[in-house]
C-alpha positions in Angstrom: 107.5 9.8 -92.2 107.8 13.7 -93.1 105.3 15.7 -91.6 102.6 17.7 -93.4 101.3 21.3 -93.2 97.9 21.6 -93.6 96.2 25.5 -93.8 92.9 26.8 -94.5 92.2 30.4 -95.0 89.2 30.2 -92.5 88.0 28.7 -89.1 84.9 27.8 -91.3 87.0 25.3 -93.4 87.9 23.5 -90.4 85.2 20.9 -90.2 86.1 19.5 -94.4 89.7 20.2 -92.9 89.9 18.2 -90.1 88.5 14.8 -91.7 91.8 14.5 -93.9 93.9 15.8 -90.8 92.5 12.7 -88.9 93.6 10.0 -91.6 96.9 11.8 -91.9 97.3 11.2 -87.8 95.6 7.9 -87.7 98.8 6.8 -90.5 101.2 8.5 -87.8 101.9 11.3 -89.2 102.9 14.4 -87.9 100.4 17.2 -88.8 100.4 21.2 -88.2 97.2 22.9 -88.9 97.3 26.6 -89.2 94.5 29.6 -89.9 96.0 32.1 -92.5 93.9 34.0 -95.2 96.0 34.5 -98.6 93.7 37.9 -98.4 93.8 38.9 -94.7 97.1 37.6 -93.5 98.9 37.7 -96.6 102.7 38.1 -94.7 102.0 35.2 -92.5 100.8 32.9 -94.9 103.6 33.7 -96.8 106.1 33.2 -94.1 104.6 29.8 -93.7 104.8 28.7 -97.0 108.8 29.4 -97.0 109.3 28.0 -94.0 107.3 25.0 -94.5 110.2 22.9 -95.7 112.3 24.0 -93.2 110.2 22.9 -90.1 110.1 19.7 -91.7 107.2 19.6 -93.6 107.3 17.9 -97.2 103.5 18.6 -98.3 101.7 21.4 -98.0 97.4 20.9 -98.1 95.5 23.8 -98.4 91.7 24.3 -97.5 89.8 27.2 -99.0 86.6 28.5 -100.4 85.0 30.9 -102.9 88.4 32.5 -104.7 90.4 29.7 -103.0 93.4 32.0 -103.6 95.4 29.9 -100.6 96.6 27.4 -102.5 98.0 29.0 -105.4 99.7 31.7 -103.3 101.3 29.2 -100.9 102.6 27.3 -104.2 104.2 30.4 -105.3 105.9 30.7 -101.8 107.3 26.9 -101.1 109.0 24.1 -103.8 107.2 21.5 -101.7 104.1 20.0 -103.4 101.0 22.2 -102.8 97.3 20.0 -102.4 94.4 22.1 -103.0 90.6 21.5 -101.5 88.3 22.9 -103.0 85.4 24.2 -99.9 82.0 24.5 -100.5 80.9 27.8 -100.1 78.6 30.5 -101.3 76.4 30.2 -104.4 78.9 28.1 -106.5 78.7 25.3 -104.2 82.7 25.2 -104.4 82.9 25.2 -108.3 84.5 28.2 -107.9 87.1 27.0 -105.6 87.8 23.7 -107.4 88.4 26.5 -110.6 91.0 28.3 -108.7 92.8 25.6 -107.7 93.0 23.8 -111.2 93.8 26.8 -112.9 96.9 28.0 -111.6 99.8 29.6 -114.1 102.6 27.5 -115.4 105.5 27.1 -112.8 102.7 27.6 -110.0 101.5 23.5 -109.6 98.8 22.8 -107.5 96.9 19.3 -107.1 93.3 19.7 -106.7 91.0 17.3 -105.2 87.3 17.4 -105.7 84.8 19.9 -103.5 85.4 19.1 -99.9 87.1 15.8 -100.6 90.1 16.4 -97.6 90.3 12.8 -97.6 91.7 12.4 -100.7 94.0 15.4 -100.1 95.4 13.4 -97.0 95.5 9.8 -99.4 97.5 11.7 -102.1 99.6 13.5 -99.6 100.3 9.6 -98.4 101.8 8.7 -101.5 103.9 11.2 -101.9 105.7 10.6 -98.7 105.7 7.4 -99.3 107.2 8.1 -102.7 109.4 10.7 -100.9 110.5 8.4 -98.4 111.9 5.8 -100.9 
């Protein structure tokens, strides 16, 4: 099975992260998480999101909060199928988030699961390698 890239834009998102990293793992998959702010580290998240396919990777989950930028700018940088969760944070309780992941532009996809819901990032990721795979 392909491996997966999975990215947050903060060490903060690790704890919603890290529950869909461990059902990824516990199906055997091979899983790379990185830290890289779309607003911080904008070069290196872009340099991930092109080589993503490259090291092997054949889905790409993102983790962010409040503008959730992440994944809609790693979408625009890779052809592999982007994931997008939605963190709570701040005031909007993650509405915010879940609205910039839905609401990216035409030729930019991203599939958005609900507010903190890394589990089903990491069951929908499943399926596509296994749809992948053949």
């Amino acid at each position: 099975m392909s491996s997966v890239l999975v990215m947050m834009g903060s060490e903060s998102d690790m704890p919603t992260m890290k529950k869909g990293v461990a059902i990824l793992r516990e199906h055997g998959v091979d899983v790379q998480v990185e830290v890289s702010s779309a607003h911080r580290q904008p070069k290196r998240t872009a340099e991930l999101a092109e080589g993503a396919e490259a090291a092997g990777h054949a889905v790409v989950i993102c983790g962010a909060g409040l503008s959730a930028a992440l994944p809609g700018v790693v979408a625009a940088h890779t052809a592999l199928p982007v994931i997008g969760v939605p963190v709570s944070a701040g005031t909007l309780g993650g509405l915010d988030a879940l609205l910039s992941c839905a609401q990216m532009p035409p030729g930019v996809p991203v599939a958005a699961v609900g507010i903190d819901n890394a589990k089903n990032a990491a069951h929908l990721a499943l399926r596509i390698l296994r749809a992948v795979r053949g």
